[in-house]
C-alpha positions in Angstrom: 21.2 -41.3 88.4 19.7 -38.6 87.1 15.8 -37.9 86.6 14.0 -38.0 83.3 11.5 -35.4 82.5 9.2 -36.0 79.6 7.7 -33.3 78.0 5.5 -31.9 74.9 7.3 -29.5 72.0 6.2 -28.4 68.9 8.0 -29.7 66.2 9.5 -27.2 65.0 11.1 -26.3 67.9 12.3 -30.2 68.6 14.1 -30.7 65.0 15.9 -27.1 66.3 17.6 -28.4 69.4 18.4 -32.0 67.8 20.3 -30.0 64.9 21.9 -27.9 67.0 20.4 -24.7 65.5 19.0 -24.2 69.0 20.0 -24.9 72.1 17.8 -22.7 75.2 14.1 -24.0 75.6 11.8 -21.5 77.3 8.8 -22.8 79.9 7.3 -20.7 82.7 7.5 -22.3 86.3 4.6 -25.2 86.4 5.0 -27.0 89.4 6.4 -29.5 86.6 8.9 -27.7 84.8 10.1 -26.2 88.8 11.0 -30.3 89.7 14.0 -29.7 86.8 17.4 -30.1 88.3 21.0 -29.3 86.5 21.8 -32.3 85.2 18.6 -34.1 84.6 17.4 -35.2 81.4 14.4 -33.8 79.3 12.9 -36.6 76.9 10.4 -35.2 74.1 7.5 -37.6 73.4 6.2 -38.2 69.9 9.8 -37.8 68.4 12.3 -41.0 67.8 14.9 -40.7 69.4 17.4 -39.1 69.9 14.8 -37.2 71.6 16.2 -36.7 75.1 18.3 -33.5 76.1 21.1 -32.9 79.1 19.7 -30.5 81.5 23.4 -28.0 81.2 21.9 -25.0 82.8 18.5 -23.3 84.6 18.2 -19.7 84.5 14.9 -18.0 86.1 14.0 -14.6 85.4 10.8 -13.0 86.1 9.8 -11.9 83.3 10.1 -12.7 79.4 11.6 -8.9 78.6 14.5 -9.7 81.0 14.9 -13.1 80.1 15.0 -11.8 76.2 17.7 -8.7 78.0 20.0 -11.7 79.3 19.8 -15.0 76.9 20.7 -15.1 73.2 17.7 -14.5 71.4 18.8 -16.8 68.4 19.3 -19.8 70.6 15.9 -19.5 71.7 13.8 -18.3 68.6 16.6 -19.1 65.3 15.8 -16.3 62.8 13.3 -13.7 65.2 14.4 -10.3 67.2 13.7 -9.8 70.2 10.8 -8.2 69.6 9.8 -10.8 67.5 10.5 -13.6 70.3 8.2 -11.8 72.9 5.4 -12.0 71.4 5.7 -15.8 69.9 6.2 -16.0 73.9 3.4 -13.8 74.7 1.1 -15.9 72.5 2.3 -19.4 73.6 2.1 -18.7 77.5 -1.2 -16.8 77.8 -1.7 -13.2 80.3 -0.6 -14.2 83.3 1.6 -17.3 83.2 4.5 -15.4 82.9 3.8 -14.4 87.2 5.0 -17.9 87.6 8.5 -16.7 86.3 10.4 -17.7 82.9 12.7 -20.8 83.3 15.1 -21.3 80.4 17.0 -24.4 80.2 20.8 -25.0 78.6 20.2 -28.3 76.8 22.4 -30.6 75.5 21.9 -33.7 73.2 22.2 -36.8 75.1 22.3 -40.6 73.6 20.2 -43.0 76.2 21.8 -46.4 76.8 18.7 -48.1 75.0 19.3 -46.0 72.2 22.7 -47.0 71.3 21.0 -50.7 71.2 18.9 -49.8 68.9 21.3 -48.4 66.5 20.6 -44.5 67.3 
């Protein structure tokens, strides 16, 4: 069985993933967001649901330039360069989070059992 995380997202960001527009969510490595396993599943609060994600993938990089180098910019940030994504990064994780290194997690849409009862 796996193990449900639930987390905080903007808006925004949370109507992205459901539609499928995006599908990477960044996070630097809180001992929190390190207790993610491939396979677990991420639950955003203050959303109804479907509002819980299928953890596909976790990549760690060290910083948010080589993360930005490796992962598709457009499945991160829709719509923003590179350049553009690091500093919408570099303004959400202030100076010196990014030591604790970048985590970007593959998620996938994912239908909880209590869910389907009510319809969702």
């Amino acid at each position: 069985m796996p193990t449900i995380h639930t987390w905080r997202i903007k808006k925004e960001y949370f109507y992205q993933l459901r539609s499928g527009v995006k599908n990477l969510e960044i996070r630097v490595g809180y001992s929190w967001v390190r207790k993610v396993e491939k396979g677990d599943l991420i639950r955003f609060e203050h959303y109804d649901a479907p509002n819980t994600f299928l953890v596909k993938r976790i990549s760690i990089y060290k910083s948010f330039e080589s993360m930005l180098e490796s992962e598709d910019v457009d499945m991160i940030l829709p719509g923003v360069t590179s350049v553009e994504a690091l500093k919408i990064l570099q303004g959400i994780y202030h100076k010196g989070k990014e030591k604790l290194h970048v985590y970007v997690f593959e998620l996938e849409p994912h239908v909880l059992r209590k869910d389907l009862r009510r319809g969702v």
